[in-house]
C-alpha positions as CSV (number, residue, x, y, z in Angstrom):
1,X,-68.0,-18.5,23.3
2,X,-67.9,-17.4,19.5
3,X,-63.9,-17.7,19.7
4,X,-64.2,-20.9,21.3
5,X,-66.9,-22.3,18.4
6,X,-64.4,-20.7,16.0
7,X,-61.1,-22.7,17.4
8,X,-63.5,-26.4,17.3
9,X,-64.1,-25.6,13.7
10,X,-60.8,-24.7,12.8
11,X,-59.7,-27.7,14.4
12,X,-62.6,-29.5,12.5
13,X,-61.4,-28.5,9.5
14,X,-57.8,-29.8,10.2
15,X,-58.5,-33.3,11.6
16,X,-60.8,-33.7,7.6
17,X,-58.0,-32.1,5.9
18,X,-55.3,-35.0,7.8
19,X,-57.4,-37.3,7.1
20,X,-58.0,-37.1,3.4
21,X,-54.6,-36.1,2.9
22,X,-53.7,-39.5,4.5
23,X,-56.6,-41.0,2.4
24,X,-56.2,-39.4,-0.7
25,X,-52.1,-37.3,-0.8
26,X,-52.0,-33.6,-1.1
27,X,-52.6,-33.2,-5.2
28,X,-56.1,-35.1,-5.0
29,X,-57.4,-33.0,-1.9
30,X,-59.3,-29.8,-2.2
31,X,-60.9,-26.9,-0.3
32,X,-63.9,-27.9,-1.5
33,X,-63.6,-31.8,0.0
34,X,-62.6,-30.7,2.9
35,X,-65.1,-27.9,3.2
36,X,-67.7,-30.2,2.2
37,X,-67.0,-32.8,4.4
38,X,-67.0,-30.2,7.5
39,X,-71.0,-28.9,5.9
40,X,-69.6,-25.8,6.1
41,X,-69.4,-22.7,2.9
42,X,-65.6,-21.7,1.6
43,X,-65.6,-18.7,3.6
44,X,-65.2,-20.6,6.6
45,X,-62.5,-22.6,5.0
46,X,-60.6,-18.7,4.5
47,X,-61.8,-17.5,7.8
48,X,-59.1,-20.1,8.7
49,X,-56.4,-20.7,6.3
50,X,-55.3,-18.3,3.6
51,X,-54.6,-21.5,1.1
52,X,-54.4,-25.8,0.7
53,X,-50.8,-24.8,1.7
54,X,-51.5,-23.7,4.8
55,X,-53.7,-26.1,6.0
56,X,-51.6,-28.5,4.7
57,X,-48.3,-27.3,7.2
58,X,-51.2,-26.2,9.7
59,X,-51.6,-30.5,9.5
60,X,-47.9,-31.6,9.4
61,X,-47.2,-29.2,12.5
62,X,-50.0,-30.3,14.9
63,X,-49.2,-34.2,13.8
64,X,-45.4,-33.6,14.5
65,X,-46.2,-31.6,18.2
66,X,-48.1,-34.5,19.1
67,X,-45.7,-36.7,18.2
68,X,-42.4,-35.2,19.4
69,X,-44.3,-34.3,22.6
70,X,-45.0,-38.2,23.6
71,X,-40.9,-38.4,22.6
72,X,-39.6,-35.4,24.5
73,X,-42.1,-36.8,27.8
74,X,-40.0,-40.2,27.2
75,X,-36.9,-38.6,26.9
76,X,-37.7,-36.9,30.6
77,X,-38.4,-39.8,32.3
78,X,-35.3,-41.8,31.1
79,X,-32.7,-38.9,31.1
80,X,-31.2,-40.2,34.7
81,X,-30.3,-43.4,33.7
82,X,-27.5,-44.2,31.0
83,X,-27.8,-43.4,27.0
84,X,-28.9,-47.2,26.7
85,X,-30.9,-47.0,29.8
86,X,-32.8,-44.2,27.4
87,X,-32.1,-45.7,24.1
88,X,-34.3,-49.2,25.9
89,X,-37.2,-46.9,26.8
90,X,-37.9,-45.5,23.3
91,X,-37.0,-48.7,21.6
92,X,-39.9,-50.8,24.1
93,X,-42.4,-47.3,23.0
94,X,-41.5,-48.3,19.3
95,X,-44.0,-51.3,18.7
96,X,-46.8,-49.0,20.1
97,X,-45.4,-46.2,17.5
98,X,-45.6,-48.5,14.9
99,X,-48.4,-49.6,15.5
100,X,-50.5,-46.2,15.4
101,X,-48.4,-46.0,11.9
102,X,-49.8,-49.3,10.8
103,X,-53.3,-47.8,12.1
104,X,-52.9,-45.1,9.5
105,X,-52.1,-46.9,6.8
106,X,-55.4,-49.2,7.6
107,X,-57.7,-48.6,4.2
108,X,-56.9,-46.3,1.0
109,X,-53.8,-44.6,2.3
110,X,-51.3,-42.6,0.0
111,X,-48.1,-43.5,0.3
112,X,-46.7,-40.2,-0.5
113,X,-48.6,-39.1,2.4
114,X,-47.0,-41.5,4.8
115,X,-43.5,-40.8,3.9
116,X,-43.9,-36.9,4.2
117,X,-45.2,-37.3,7.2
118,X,-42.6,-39.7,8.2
119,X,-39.8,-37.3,7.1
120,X,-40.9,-34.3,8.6
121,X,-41.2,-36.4,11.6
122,X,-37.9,-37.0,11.8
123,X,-36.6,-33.7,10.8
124,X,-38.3,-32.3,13.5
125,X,-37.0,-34.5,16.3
126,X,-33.6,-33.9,15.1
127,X,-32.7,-30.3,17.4
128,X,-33.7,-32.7,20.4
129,X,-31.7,-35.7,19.6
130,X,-28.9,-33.3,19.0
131,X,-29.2,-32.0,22.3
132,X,-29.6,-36.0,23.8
133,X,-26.6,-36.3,22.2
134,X,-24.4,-33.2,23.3
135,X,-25.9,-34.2,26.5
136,X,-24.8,-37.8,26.5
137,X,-21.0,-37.2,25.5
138,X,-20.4,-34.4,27.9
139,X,-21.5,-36.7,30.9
140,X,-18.9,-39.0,29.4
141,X,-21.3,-42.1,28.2
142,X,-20.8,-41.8,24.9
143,X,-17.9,-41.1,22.4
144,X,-18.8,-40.8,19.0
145,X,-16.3,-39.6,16.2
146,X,-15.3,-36.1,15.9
147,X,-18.4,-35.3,13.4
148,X,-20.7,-32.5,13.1
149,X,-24.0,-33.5,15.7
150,X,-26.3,-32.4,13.2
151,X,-25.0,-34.9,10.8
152,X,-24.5,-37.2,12.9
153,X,-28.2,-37.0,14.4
154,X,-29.0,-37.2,10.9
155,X,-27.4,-40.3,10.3
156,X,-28.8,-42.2,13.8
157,X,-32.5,-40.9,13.4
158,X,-32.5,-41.9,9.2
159,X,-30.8,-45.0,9.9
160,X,-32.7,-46.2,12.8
161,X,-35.9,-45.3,10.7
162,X,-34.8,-47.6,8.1
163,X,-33.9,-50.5,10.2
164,X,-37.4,-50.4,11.9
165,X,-39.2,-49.7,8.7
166,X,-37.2,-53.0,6.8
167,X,-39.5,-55.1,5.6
168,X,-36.8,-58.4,4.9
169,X,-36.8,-58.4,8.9
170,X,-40.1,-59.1,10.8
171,X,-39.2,-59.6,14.2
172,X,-38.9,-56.5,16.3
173,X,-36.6,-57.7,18.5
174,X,-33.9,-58.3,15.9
175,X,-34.2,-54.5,14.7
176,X,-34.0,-53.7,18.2
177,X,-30.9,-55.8,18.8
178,X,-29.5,-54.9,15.2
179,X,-29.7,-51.1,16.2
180,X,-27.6,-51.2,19.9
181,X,-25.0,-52.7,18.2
182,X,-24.9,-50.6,15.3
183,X,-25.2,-47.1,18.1
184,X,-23.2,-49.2,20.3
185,X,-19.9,-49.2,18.1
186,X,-21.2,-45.7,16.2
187,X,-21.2,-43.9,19.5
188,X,-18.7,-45.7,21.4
189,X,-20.4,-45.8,24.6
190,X,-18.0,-46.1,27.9
């Protein structure tokens, strides 16, 4: 029961510290805001987490399981069909995606925030789209040039991010259409 109270405060603690590093960026947030916010004394705040630091990757991490999870579940429902088959299913899951980003930003949202978030985001889905990849051109759909797949997941995941995030194009669909071709050619699917 007392570890159990002790994991919904820790987790208490995390979900004020996202939310005013969202609201606020990493410089402007303290121990003692987040502490505060929670009605709790510092000591709880060290009970949990040695530092700002800490809490700070403690928030990244959980946000980025969350996140890749709902990709990799995507990625295991489509993975019979073909690399575009796959490619269609988390392109039509993109307008949701964007839509809890544009849910975030709602209100006084730090920028900086966003695009760490965004970043480490996409560095951490880059060992499984490596692996979509290897996957991909050994069953022969997909022939891309004789690169490095780490740079080349690299290239695809940064890339596709700044297509969707363009703000000259509106329209989804377009981005969407812009991007097959673009992986299309890139990847030289059979």
């Amino acid at each position: 029961m007392v570890r159990m109270q002790s994991d919904m405060r820790k987790q208490e603690l995390m979900e004020i510290a996202f939310r005013q590093f969202l609201q606020q960026g990493y410089e402007k947030t303290s121990i003692r805001s987040i502490v505060g916010e929670a009605k709790g004394e510092i000591g709880m705040f060290y009970h949990h987490f040695a530092s700002k630091e800490e809490i700070f990757k403690a928030v990244l991490e959980q946000y980025n399981a969350a996140y890749i999870s709902k990709v990799e579940s995507l990625i295991k429902k489509g993975r019979e069909g073909t690399f575009f088959d796959l490619l269609e299913r988390i392109l039509s899951d993109l307008e949701g995606a964007l839509c809890e980003y544009k849910n975030m930003s709602c209100g006084k949202v730090n920028k900086q925030m966003l695009t760490i978030l965004h970043e480490n985001t996409l560095i951490a889905l880059q060992p499984i789209f490596c692996d979509l990849i290897h996957e991909y051109i050994h069953r022969g759909e997909i022939s891309p040039p004789e690169i490095e797949i780490g740079l080349l997941t690299d290239f695809l995941l940064f890339g596709i991010s700044a297509v969707i995030h363009d703000q000259r194009e509106k329209s989804i669909q377009a981005k969407e259409k812009a991007i097959k071709e673009l992986l299309s050619r890139l990847l030289g699917t059979t």
